[in-house]
C-alpha positions as a LaTeX table, in Angstrom:
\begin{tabular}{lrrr}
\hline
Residue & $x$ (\AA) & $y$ (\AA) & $z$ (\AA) \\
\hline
Unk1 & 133.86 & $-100.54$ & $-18.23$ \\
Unk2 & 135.95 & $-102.22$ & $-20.76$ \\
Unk3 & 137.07 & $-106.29$ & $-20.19$ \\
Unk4 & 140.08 & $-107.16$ & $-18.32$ \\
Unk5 & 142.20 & $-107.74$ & $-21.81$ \\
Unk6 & 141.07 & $-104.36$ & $-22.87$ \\
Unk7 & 142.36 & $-102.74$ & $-19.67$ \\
Unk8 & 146.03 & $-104.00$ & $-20.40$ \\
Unk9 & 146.13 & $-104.11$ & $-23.99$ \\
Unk10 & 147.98 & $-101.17$ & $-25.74$ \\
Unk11 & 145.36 & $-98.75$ & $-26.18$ \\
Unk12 & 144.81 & $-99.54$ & $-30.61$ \\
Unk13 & 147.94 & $-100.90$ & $-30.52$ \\
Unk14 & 149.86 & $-104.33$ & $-31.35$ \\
Unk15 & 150.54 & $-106.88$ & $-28.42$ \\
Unk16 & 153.32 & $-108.45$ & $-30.40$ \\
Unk17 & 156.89 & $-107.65$ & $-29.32$ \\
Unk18 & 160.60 & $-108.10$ & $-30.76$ \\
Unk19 & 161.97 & $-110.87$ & $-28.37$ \\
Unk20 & 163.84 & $-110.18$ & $-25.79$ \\
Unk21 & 167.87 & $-109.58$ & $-25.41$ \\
Unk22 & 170.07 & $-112.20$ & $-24.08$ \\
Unk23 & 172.01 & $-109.47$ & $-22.36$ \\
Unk24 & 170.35 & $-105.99$ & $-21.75$ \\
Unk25 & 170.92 & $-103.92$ & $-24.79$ \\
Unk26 & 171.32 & $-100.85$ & $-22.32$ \\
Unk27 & 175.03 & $-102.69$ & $-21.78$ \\
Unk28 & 176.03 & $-102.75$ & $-25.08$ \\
Unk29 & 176.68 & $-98.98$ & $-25.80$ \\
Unk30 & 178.86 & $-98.15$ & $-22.43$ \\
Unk31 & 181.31 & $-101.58$ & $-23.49$ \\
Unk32 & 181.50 & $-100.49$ & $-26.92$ \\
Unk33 & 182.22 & $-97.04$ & $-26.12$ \\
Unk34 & 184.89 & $-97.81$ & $-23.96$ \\
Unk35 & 186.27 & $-100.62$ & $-25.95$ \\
Unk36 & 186.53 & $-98.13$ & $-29.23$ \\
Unk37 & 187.84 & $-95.32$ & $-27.34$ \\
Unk38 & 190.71 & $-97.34$ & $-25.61$ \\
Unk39 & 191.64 & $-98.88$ & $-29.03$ \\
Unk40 & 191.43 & $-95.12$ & $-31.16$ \\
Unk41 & 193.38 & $-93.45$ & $-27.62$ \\
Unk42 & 196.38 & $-95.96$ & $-27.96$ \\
Unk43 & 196.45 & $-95.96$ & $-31.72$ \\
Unk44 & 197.08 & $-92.27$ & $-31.11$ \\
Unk45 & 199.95 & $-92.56$ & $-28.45$ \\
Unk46 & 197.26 & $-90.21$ & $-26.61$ \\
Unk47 & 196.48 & $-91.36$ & $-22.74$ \\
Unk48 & 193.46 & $-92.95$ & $-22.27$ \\
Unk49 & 190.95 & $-90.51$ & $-20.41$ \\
Unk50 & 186.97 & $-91.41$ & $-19.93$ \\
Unk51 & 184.70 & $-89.84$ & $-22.63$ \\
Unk52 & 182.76 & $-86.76$ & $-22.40$ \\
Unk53 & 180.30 & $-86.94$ & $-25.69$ \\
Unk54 & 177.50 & $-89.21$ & $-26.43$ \\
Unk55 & 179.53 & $-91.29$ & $-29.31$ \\
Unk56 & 182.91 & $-92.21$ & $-29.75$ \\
Unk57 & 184.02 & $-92.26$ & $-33.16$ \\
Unk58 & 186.67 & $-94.55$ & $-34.83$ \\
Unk59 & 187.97 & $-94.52$ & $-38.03$ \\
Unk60 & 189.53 & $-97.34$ & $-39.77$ \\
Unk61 & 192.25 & $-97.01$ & $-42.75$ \\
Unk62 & 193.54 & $-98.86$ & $-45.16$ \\
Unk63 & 195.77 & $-102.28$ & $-44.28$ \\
Unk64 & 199.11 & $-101.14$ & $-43.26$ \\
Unk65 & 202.19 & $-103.93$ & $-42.25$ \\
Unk66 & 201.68 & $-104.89$ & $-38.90$ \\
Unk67 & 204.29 & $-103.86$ & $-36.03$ \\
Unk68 & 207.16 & $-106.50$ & $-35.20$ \\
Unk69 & 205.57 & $-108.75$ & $-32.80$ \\
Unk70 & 207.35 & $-108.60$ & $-28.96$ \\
Unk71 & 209.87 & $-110.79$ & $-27.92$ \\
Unk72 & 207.71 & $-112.79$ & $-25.13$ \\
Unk73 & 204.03 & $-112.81$ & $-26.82$ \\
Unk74 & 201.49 & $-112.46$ & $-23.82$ \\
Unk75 & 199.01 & $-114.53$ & $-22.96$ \\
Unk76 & 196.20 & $-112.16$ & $-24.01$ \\
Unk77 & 196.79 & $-109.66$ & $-27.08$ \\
Unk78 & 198.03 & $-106.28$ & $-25.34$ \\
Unk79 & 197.09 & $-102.73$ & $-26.23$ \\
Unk80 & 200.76 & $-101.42$ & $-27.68$ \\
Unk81 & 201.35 & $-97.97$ & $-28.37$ \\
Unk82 & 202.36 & $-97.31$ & $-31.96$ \\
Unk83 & 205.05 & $-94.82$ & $-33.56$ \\
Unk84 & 203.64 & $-91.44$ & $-34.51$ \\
Unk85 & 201.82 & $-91.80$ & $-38.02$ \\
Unk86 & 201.68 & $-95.98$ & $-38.30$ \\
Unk87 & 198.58 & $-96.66$ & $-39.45$ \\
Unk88 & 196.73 & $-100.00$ & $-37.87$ \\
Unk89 & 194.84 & $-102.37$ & $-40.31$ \\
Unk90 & 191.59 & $-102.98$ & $-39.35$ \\
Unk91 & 192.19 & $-106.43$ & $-37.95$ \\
Unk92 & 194.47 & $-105.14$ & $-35.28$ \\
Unk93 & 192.07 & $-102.17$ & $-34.28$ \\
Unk94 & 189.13 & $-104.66$ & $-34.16$ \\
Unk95 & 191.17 & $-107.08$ & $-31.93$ \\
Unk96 & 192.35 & $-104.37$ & $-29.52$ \\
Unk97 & 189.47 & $-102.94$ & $-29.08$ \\
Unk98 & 186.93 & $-105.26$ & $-29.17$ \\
Unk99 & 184.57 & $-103.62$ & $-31.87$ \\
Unk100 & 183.85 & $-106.13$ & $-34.48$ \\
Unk101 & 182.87 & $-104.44$ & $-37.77$ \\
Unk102 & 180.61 & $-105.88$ & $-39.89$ \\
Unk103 & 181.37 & $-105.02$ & $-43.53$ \\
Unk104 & 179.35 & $-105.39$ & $-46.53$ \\
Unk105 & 178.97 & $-108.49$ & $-48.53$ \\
Unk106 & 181.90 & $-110.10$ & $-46.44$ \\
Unk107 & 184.28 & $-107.20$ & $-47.47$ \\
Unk108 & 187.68 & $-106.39$ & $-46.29$ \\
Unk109 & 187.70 & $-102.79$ & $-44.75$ \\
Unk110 & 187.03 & $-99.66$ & $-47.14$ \\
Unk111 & 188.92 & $-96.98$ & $-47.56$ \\
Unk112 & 187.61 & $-95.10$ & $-44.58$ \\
Unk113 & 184.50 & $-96.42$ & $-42.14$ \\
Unk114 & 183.22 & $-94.59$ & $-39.49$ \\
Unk115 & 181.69 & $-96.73$ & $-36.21$ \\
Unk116 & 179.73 & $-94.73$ & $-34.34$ \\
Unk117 & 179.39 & $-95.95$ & $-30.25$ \\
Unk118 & 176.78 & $-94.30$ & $-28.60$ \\
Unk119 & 177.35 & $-93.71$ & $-25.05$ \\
Unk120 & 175.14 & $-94.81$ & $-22.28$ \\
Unk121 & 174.07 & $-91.90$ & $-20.22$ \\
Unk122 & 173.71 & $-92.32$ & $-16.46$ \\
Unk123 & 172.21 & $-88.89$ & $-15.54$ \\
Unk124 & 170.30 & $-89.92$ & $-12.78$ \\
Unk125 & 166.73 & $-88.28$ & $-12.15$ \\
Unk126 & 165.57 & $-87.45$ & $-8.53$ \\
Unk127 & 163.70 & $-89.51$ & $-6.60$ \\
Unk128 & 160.22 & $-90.05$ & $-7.01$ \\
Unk129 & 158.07 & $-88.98$ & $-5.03$ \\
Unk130 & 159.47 & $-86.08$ & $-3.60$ \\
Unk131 & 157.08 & $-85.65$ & $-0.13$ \\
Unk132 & 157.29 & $-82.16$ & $-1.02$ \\
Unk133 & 155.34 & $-82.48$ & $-3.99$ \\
Unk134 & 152.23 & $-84.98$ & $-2.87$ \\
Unk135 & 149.59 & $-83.80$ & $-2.08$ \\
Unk136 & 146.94 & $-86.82$ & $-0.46$ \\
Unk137 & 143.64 & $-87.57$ & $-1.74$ \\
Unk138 & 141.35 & $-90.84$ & $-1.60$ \\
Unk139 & 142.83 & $-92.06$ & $-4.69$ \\
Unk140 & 146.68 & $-91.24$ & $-3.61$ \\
Unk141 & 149.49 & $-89.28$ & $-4.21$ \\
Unk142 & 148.50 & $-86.05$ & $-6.31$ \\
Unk143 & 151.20 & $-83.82$ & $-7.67$ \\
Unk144 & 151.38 & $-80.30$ & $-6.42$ \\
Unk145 & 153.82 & $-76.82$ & $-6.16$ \\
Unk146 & 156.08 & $-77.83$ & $-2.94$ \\
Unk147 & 156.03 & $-75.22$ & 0.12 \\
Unk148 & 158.93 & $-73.97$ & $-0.65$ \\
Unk149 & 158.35 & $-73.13$ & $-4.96$ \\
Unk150 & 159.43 & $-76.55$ & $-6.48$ \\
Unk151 & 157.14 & $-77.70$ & $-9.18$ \\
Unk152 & 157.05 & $-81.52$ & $-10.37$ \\
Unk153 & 158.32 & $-80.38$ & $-13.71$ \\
Unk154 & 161.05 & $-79.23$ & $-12.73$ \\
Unk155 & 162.19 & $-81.79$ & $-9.94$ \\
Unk156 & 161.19 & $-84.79$ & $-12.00$ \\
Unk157 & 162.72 & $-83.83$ & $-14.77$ \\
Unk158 & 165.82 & $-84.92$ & $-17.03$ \\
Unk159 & 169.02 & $-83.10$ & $-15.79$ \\
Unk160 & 170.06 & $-80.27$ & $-18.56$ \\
Unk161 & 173.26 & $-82.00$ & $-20.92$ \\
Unk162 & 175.79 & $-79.78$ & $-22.77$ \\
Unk163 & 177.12 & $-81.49$ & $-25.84$ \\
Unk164 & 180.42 & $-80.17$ & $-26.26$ \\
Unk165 & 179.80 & $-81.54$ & $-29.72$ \\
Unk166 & 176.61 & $-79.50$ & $-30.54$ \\
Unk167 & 176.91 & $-76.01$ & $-31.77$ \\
Unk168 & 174.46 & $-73.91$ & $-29.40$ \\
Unk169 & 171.97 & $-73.20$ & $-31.54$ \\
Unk170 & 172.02 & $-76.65$ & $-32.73$ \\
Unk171 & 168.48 & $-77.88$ & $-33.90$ \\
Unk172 & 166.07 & $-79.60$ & $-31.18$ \\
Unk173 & 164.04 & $-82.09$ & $-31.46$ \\
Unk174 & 161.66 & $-84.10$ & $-28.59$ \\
Unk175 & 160.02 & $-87.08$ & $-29.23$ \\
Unk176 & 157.37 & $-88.62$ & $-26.72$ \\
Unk177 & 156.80 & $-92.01$ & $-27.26$ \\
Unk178 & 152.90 & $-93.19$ & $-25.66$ \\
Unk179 & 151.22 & $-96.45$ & $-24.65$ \\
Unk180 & 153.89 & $-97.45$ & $-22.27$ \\
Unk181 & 152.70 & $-99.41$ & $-19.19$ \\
Unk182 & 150.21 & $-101.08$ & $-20.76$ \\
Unk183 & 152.66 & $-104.03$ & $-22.24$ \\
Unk184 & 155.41 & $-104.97$ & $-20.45$ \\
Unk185 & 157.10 & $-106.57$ & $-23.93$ \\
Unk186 & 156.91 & $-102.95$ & $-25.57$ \\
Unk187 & 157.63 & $-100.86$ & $-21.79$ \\
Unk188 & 161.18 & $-103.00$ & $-21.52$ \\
Unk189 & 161.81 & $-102.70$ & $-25.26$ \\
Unk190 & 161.64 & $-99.02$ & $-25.37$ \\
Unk191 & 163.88 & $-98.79$ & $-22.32$ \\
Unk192 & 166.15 & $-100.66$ & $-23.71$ \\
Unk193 & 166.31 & $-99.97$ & $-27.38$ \\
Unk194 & 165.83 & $-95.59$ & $-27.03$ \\
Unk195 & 167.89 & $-93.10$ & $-25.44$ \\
Unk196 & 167.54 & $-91.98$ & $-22.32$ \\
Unk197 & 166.74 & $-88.04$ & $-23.98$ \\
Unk198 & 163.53 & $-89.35$ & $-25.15$ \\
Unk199 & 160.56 & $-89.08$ & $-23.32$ \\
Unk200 & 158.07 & $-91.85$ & $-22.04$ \\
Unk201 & 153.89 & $-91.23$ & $-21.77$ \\
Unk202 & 152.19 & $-93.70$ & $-19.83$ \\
Unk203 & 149.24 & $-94.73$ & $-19.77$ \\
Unk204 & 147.45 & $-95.11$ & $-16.33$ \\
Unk205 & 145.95 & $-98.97$ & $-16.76$ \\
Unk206 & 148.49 & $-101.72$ & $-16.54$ \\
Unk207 & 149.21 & $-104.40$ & $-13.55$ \\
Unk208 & 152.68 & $-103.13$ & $-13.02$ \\
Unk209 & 152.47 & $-99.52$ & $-13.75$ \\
Unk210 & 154.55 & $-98.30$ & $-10.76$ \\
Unk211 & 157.50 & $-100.81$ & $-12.05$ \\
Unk212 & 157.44 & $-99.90$ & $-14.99$ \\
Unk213 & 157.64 & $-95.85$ & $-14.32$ \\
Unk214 & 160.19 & $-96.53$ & $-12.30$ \\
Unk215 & 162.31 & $-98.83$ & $-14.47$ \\
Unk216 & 162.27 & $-96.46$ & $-16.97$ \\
Unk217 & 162.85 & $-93.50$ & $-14.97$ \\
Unk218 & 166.03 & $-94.97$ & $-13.20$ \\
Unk219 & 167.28 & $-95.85$ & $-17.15$ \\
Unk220 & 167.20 & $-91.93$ & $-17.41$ \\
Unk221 & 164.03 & $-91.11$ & $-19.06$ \\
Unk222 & 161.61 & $-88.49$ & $-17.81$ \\
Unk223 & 157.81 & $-89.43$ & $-18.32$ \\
Unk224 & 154.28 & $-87.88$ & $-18.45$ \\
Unk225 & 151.30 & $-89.24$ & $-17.66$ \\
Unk226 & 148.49 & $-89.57$ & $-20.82$ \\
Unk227 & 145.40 & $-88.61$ & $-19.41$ \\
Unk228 & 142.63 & $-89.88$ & $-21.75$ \\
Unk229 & 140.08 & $-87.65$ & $-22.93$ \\
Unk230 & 136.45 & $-87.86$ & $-24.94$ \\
Unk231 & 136.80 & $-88.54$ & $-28.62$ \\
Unk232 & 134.64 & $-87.10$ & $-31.30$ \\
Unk233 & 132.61 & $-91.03$ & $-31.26$ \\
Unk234 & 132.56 & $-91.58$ & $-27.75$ \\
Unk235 & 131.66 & $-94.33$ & $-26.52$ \\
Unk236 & 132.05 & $-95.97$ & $-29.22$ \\
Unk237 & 136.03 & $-95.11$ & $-28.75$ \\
Unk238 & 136.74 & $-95.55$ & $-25.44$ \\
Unk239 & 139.75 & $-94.32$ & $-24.24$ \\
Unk240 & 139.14 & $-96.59$ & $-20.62$ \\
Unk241 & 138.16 & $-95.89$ & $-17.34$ \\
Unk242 & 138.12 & $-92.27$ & $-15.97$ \\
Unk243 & 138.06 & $-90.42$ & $-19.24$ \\
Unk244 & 137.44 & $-86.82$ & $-19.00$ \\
Unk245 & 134.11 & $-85.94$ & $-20.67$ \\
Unk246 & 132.86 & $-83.12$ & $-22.08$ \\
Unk247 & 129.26 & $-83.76$ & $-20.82$ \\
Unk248 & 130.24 & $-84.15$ & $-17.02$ \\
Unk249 & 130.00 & $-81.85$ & $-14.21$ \\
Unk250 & 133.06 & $-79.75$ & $-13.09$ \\
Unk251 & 132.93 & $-81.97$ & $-9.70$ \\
Unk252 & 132.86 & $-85.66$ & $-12.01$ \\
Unk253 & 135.99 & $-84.21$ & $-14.31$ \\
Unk254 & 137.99 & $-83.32$ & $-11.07$ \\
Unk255 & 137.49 & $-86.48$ & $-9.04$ \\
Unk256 & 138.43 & $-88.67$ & $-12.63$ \\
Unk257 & 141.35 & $-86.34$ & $-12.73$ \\
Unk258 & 142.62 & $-87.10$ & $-9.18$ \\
Unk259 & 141.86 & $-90.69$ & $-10.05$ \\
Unk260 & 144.45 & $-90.60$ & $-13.25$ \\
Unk261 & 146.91 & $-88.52$ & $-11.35$ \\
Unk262 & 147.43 & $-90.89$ & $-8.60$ \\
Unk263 & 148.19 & $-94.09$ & $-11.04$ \\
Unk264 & 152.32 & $-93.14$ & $-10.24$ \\
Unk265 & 154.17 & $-90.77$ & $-9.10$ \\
Unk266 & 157.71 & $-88.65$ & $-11.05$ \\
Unk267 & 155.67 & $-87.70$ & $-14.11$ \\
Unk268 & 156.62 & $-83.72$ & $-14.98$ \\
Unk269 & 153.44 & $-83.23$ & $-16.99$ \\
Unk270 & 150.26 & $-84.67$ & $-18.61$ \\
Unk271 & 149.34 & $-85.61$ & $-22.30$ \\
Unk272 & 145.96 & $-86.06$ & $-24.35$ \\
Unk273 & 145.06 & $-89.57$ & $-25.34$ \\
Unk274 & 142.40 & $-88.99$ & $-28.04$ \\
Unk275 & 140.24 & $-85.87$ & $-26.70$ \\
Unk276 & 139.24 & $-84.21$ & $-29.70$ \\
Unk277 & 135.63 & $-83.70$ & $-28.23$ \\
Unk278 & 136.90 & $-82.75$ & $-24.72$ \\
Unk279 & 140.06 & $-80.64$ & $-25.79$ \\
Unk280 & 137.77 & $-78.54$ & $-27.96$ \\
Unk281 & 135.47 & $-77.83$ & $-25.02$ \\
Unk282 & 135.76 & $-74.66$ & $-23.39$ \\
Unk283 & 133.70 & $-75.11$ & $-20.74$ \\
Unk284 & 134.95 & $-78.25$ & $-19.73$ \\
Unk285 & 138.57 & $-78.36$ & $-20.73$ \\
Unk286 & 139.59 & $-75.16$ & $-19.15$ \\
Unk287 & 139.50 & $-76.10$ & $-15.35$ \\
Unk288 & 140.99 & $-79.06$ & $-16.31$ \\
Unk289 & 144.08 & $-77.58$ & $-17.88$ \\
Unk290 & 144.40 & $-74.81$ & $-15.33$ \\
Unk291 & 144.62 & $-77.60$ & $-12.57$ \\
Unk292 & 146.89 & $-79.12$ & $-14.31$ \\
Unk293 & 148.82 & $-75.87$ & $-14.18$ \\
Unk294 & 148.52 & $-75.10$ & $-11.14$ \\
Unk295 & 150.21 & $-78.33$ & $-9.73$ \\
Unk296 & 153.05 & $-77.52$ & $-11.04$ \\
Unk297 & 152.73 & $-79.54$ & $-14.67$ \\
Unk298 & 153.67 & $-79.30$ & $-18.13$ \\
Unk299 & 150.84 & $-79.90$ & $-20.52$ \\
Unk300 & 151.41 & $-81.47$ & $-24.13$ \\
Unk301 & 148.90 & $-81.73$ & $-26.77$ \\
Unk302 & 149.48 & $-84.44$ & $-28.77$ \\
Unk303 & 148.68 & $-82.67$ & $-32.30$ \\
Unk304 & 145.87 & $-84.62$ & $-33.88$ \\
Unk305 & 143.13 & $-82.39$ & $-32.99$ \\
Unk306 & 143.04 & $-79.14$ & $-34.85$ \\
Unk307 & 139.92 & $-77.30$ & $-32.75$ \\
Unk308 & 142.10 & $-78.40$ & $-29.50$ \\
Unk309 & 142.19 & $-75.15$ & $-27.12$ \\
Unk310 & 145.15 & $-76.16$ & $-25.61$ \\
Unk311 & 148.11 & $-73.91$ & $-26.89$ \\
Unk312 & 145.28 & $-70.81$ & $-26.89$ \\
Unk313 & 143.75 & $-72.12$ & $-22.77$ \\
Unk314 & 147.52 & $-72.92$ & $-21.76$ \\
Unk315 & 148.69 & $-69.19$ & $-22.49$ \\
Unk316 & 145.48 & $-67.14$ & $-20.63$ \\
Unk317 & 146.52 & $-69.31$ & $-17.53$ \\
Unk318 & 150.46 & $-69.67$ & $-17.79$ \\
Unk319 & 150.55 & $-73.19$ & $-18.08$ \\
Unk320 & 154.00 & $-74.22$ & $-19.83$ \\
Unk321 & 152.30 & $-76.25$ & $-22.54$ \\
Unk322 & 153.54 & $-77.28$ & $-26.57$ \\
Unk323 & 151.97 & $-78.61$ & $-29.10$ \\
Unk324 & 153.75 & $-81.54$ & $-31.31$ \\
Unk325 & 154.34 & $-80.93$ & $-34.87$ \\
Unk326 & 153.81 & $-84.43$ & $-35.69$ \\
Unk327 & 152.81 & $-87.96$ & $-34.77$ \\
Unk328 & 155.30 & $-90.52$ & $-36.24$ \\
Unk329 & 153.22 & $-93.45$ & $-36.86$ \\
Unk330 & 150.41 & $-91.88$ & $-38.03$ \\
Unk331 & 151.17 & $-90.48$ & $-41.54$ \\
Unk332 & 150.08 & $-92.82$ & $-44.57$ \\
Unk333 & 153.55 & $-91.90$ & $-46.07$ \\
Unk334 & 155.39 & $-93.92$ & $-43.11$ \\
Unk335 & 157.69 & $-93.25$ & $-40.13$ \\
Unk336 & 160.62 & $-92.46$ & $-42.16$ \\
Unk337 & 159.06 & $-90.14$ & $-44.16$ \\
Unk338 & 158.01 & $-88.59$ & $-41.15$ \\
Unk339 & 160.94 & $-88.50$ & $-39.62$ \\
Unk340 & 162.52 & $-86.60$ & $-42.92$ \\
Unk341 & 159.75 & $-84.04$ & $-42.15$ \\
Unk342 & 160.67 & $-83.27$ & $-38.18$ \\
Unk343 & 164.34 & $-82.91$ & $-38.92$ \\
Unk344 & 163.21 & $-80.41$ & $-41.47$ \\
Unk345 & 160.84 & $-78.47$ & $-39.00$ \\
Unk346 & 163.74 & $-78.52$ & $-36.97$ \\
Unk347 & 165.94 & $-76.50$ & $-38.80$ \\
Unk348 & 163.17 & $-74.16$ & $-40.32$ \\
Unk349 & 162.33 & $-73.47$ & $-36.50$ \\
Unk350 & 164.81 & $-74.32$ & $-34.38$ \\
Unk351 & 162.41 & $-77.07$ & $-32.14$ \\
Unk352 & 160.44 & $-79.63$ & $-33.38$ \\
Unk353 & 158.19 & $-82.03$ & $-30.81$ \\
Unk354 & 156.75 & $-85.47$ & $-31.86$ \\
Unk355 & 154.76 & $-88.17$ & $-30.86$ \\
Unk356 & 154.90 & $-92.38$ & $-31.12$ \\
Unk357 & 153.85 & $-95.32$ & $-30.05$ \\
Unk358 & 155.00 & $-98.04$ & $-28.65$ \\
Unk359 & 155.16 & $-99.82$ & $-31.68$ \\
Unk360 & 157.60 & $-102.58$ & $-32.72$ \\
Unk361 & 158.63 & $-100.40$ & $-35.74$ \\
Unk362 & 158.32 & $-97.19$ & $-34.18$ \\
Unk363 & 160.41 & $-98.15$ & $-31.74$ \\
Unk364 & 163.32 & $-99.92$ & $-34.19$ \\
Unk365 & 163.20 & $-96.11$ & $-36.64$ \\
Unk366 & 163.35 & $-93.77$ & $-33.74$ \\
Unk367 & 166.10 & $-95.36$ & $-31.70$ \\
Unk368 & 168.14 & $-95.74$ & $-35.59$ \\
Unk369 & 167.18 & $-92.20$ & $-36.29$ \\
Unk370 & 168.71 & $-90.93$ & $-32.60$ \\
Unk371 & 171.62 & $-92.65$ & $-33.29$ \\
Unk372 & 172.68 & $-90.33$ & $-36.30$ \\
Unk373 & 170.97 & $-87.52$ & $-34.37$ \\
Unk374 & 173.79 & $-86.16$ & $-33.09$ \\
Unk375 & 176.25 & $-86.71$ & $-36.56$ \\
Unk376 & 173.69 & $-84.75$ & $-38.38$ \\
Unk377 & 174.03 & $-81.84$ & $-35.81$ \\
Unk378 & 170.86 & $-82.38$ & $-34.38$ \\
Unk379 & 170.38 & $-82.40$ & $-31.00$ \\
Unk380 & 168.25 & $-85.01$ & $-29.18$ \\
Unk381 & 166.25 & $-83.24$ & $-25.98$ \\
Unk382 & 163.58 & $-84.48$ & $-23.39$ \\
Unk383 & 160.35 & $-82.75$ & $-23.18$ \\
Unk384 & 161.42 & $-80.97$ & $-19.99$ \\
Unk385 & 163.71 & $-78.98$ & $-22.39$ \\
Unk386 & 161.06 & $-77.99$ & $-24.80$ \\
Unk387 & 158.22 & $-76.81$ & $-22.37$ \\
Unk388 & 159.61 & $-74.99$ & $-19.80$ \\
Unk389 & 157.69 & $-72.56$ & $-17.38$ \\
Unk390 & 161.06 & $-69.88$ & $-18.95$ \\
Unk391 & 159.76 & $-70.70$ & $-22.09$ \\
Unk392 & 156.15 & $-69.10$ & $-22.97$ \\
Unk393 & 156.98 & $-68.98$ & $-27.02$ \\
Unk394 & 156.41 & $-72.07$ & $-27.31$ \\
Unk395 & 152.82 & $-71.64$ & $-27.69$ \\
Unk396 & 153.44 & $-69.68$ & $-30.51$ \\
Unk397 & 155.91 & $-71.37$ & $-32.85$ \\
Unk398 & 153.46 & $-70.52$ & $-36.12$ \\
Unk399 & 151.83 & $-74.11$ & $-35.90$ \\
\hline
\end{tabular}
């Protein structure tokens, strides 16, 4: 059993945190959004309507003479529609619309700038947990295939987007970040620094697990649980309490199971933490994945095991299951690199999944990199949409 500090420390990873927002950062993107749209709509002469994409997009021209001021100035600068083809300066757009634009080195505005406002997205995911999908046990709630066909995956899941923006065949990408719940500094930055399209793991230690799965879940993000698993040096890596070994009985695998199962409910699916012993098991990883099946999961392996059965176990038993292409944070070349490398698996096959931690800079790169997702015609899915039980290739993308 590992000490107390152990139990709720990130699981190898940093307790330090960027401080905390003033003013949630999940509020900035909806008031810029519909700040820059209301000043690009009257700039136009267009009627304002509400916005149906994930960014807005303004651009700014060069200064152009301002418009005769009116005859009985208001109290507070009004939105004015302006003659067809007047161009605003950059001033006037930033004051009606209340996007301030930071140029470089203090400059006045360039030739042409494009702000880009993402949108905040308010799908809302159901309700968690569905009492058609527990199933009781002495540990809790367990997951399970409702009466009447509905699996977990599918009910807890993100709601399916259409980006008018996207072309259809658009490149995917999924990226899982893991280690959440264990720090509540890094579990409120991710919610509030990453879009709600990417996917949370948590871990099943942590005093305020519950919270925290459901904070992030009503901000829009669908999560798995990370079930951890026997490394190659056990013990002398411990993934914590009720890891899965390879040297335990059938029975002592299955009751640790329940045990991590019941930490929280509204997870669609289950994730390796370490496990490259146990995955690599036959004998003992097997029953475990085809439970895991069988309640109605998704199963990810997490790509840093290369003897891992998982994609080879997951398609003998039908169990919608993927394996990610990379983990983020873990190359010696850097995140960025690594993020080069996914878009680029992305286009060669059309999906790419990845992995992160909850790591101060992990979290900063990703939620930069979604940002421009969507400008480089990428498009920016939860796991849900990557591992479906409609979807059996995915255990053979030529990984």
């Amino acid at each position: 059993m590992m000490p107390d500090d152990d139990l709720h420390k990130p699981l190898g990873l940093d307790r330090k945190a960027p401080p905390r927002w003033g003013l949630s950062s999940l509020a900035w993107p909806a008031i810029l959004a519909a700040a820059a749209l209301a000043g690009f709509t009257v700039w136009h002469g267009v009627p304002t309507a509400a916005p149906d994409e994930s960014q807005a997009t303004a651009a700014i021209g060069q200064e152009a003479p301002a418009a005769a001021p009116p005859s009985v100035p208001p109290a507070k600068p009004a939105l004015q529609a302006r003659p067809s083809g007047l161009v605003q300066s950059a001033a006037e757009v930033e004051m009606e619309s209340g996007v301030k634009v930071i140029r470089g080195n203090g400059g006045t505005a360039p030739d042409a700038m494009i702000i880009e406002v993402p949108q905040a997205h308010s799908l809302a995911l159901a309700a968690a947990p569905d009492p058609r999908l527990v199933e009781m046990c002495r540990y809790g709630g367990l997951p399970r295939i409702g009466a009447d066909g509905a699996r977990p995956a599918d009910v807890y899941a993100r709601p399916a987007e259409v980006n008018a923006a996207l072309k259809a065949d658009a490149p995917r990408i999924a990226i899982v970040v893991g280690g959440l719940g264990l720090s509540r500094r890094m579990t409120d930055a991710a919610i509030a620094d990453l879009p709600a399209a990417v996917t949370f793991a948590f871990a099943p230690y942590g005093r305020e697990l519950i919270a925290n799965v459901a904070a992030a879940r009503a901000n829009g993000h669908e999560v798995i649980l990370q079930a951890p698993m026997e490394p190659i040096d056990y013990p002398q890596t411990d993934p914590g309490p009720h890891v899965l070994l390879s040297g335990a009985t059938l029975a002592q695998n299955t009751d640790n199971l329940h045990w991590l199962m019941s930490r929280f409910p509204g997870y669609i699916g289950i994730a390796n933490f370490l496990g490259a012993k146990f995955t690599a098991d036959l004998a003992s990883f097997a029953p475990v994945l085809q439970e895991i099946g069988e309640r109605g999961l998704i199963y990810l392996d997490d790509g840093t095991s290369p003897q891992s059965l998982a994609l080879t176990l997951a398609a003998q038993d039908n169990v919608p299951a993927a394996k990610a292409d990379l983990v983020l944070d873990a190359t010696p070349d850097g995140i960025d690199a690594a993020l080069v490398r996914l878009e680029a698996i992305a286009r060669d096959k059309g999906l790419a999944i990845a992995m992160a931690s909850a790591l101060p800079d992990s979290l900063a790169k990703i939620s930069r990199f979604a940002r421009v997702a969507q400008s480089r015609g990428l498009a920016l899915i939860p796991l849900s949409a990557a591992i479906g039980k409609d979807t059996p290739s995915l255990v053979d993308r030529g990984q």
